[in-house]
N, C-alpha and C positions, 0 to 999 in steps of 0.2 A: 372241210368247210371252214372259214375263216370266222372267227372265236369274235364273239359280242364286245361290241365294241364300247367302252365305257362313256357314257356321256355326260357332262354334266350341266347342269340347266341353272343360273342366276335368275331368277321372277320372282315380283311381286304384284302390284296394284295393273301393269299393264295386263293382265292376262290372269286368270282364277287359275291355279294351281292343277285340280278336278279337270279341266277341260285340256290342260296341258299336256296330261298324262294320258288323259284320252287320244293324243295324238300323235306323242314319242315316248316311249320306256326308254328314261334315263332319271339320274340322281336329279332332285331338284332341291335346291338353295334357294334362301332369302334374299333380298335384293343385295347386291355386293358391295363392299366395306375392302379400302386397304387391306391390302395381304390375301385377299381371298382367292384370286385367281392364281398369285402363287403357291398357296398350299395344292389348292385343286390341281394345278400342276404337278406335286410333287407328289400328288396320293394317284397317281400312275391313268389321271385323263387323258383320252385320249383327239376327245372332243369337248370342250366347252363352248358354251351358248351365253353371253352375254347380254340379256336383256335389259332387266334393273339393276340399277345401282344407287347407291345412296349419295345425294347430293349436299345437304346441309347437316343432314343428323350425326353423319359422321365423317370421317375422310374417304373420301373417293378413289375408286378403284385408279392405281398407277398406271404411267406409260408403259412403265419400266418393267410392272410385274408382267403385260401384257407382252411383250419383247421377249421377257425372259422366258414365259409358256411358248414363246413361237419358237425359240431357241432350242427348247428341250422336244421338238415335235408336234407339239400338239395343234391340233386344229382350232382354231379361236374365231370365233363367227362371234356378230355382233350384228344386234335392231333393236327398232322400237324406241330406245328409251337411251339411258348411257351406254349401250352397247352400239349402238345407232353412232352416238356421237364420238368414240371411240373409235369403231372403226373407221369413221370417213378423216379421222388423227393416222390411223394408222396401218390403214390397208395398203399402202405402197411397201410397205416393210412384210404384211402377207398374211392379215387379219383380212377377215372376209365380211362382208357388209351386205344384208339384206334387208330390203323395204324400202318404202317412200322417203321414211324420212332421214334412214342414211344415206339416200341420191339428193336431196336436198342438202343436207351438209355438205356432204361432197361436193353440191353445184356452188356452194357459197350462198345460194338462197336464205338458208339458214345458218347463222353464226353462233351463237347462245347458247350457254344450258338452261338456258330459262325458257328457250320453248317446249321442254320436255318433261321440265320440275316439276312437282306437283308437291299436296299435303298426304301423306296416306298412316291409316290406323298401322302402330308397330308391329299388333299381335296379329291380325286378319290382312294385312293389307291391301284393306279396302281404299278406295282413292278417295279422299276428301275433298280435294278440288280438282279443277278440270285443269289439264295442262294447256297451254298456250296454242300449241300446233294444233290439237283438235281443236281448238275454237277457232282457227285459223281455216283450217278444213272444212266445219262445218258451215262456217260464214258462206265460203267461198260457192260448195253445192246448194245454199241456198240462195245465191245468188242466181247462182244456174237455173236454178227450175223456179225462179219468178218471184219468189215468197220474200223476198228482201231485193232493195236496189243497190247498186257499189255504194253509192255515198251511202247509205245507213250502213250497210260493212264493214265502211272505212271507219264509221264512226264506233259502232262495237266493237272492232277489234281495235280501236286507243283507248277506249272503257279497259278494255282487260289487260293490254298491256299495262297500261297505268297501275295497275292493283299489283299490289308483291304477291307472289306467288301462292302460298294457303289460303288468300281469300278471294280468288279467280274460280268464281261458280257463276253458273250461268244466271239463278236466281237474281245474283251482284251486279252481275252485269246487265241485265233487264231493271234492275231497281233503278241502276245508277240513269238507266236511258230513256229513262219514262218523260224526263225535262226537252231530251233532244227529238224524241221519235215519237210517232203519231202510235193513237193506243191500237189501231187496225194494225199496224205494222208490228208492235208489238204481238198481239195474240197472232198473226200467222206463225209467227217467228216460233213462238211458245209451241204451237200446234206442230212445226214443223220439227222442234227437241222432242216433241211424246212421241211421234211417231217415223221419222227417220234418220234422228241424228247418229250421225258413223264415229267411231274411234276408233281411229289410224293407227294409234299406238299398239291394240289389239289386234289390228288389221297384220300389220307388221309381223308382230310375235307370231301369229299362228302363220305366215307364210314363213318364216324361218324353223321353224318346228317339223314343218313338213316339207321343205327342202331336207334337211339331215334326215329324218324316217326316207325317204324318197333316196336320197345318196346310201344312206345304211343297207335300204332292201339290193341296190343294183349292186353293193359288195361283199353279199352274202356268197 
């Protein structure tokens, strides 16, 4: 029988930790920092999962370290978050890229780290503001199902672009639109965040979590 495969998991704020584990046994890490994908490398990974990573707090996970684990074998998947934007840098070299919104990168749809940035608590990494792509997302499905028109989409999502990134909440962006948008519009909108707003970036992680469980079980 072929010996457990070591895997190691980068998350934070995109995905609760508790729910992650509920889904693949593997090592799990804080959101990733320069040099971390090459230690992970060199402490004998066989698979790492690139989810979070740290954009402003600290220096950002390298091309280079990402090369260099592909160099020494190992498997490097990438979603959700800078693992996302990562690999749609680096999947022609043989990073592997799961979810929306690394087909997005990849399509050139999306260019930025800013649509993936966020604020989040250091200790819990909990998410303090909402990233860019989910409110892009959610805009977008609620346009679909009737509760907002494009022009009022168009118009919340330059509300949130316009904001630098830790203070892009949705609370800000409803404050800021109260001038432009009619109050009916707003409270759907409200009603439509309590009760079916989706994050993608969540979405993402757990479809990459259970690809690998799913690959891991057929090479048992």
């Amino acid at each position: 029988m072929r010996s457990k495969s070591k895997t190691i998991v980068f998350i934070g704020p995109s995905l609760d930790k508790e729910i992650a584990k509920s889904i693949l046994d593997a090592e799990y890490m804080p959101p990733a920092k320069r040099g971390d994908l090459s230690k992970a490398a060199n402490n004998n990974a066989e698979t790492i999962l690139l989810i979070d990573g740290v954009f402003f707090q600290d220096c950002a996970v390298a091309h280079r370290e990402i090369l260099y684990a592909l160099k020494k074998g190992v498997r490097v998947i990438g979603s959700s978050s800078m693992g996302a934007l990562r690999a749609a840098e680096l999947d022609i070299y043989g990073m592997k890229g799961v979810g929306k919104i690394y087909e997005l990168y990849k399509n050139g749809k999306l260019e930025s780290d800013d649509e993936v940035a966020l604020f989040f608590d250091p200790i819990y990494f909990k998410p303090l503001s909402e990233p860019l792509i989910n409110i892009r997302y959610n805009l977008r499905i609620a346009e679909q199902e009737g509760v907002i028109d494009r022009e009022t989409g168009e118009k919340l999502l330059e509300i949130a672009r316009s904001l630098y990134f830790p203070d892009r909440t949705y609370e800000r962006i409803i404050d800021l639109a109260k001038s432009m948008v009619s109050g009916n519009v707003i409270t759907r909108f409200k009603i439509f965040l309590d009760h079916d707003r989706r994050d993608l970036k969540t979405e993402d992680a757990i479809k990459a979590l259970e690809m690998i469980r799913d690959t891991n079980e057929v090479m048992k």
